[in-house]
C-alpha positions as CSV (number, residue, x, y, z in Angstrom):
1,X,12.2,-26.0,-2.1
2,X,13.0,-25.2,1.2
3,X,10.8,-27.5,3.5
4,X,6.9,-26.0,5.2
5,X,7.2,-24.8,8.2
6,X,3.7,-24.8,9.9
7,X,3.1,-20.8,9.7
8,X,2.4,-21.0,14.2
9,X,5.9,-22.9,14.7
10,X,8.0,-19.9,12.9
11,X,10.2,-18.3,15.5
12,X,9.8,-14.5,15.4
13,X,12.8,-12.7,15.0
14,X,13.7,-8.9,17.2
15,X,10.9,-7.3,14.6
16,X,13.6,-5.1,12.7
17,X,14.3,-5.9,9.2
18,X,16.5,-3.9,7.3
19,X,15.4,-3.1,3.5
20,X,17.4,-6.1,1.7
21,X,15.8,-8.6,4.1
22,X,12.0,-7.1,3.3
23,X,12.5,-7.4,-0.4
24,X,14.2,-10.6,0.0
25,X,11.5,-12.2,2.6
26,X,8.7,-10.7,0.0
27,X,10.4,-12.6,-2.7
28,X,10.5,-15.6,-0.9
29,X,6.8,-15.7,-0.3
30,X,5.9,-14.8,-4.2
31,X,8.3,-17.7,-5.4
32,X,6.7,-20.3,-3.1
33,X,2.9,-19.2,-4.2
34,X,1.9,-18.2,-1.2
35,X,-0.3,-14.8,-1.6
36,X,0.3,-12.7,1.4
37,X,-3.1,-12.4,3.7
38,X,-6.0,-9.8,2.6
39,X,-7.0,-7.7,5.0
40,X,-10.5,-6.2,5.2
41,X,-10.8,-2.9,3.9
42,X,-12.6,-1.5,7.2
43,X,-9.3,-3.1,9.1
44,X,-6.1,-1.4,7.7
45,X,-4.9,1.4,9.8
46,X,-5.2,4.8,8.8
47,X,-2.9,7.2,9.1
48,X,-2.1,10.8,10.6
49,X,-4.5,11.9,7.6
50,X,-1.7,14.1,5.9
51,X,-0.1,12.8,2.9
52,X,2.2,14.1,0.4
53,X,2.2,14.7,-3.2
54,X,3.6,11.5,-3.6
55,X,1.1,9.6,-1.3
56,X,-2.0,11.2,-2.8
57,X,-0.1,9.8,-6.4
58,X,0.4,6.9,-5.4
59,X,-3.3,6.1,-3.7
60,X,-5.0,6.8,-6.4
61,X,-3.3,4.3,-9.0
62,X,-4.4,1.7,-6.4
63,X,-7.5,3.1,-6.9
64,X,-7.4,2.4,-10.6
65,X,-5.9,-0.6,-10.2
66,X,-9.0,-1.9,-8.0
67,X,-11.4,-0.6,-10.9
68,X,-12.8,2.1,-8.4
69,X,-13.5,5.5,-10.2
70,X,-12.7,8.9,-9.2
71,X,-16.1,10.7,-9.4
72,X,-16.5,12.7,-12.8
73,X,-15.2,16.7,-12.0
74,X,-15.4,19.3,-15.3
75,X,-12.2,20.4,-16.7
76,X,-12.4,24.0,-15.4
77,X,-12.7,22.7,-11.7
78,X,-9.9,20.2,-11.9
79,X,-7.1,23.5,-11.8
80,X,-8.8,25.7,-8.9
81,X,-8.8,22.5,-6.9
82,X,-5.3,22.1,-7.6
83,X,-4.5,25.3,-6.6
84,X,-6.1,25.5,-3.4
85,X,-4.7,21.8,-2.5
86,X,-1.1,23.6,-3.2
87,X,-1.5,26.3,-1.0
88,X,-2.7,24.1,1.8
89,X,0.8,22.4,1.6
């Protein structure tokens, strides 16, 4: 194992990372046990409030994940909502 560095004594790099490093930096903190910091759900940053197809997919499988539940809608609302939710984009 690499040795601890006290987390206030690590030097900050310029603040870019290029893709490879991310991963590699995230990998490095998963092999070593060290779970990377909750943050309060009233705290995380919300965005421009538009979000893709892909977004919206992708949000609500952390929702599942979390064991939150999408309220109950009837079958023959769920394809008029989809509709109108196309034609917005």
């Amino acid at each position: 194992m690499p040795p601890m560095i006290p987390h206030d004594q690590i030097q900050k790099g310029s603040g870019t990372m290029d893709a490879h490093t991310v991963s590699r930096e995230a990998f490095k903190g998963l092999s070593s046990g060290r779970m990377p910091p909750v943050i309060p759900h009233d705290q995380i940053q919300k965005g421009s409030g538009t979000m893709d197809a892909h977004t919206v997919s992708r949000e609500t499988f952390k929702g599942n994940r979390v064991q939150r539940v999408a309220p109950f809608m009837p079958n023959d609302q769920i394809s008029s909502i989809a509709e109108l939710t196309c034609a917005k984009v």
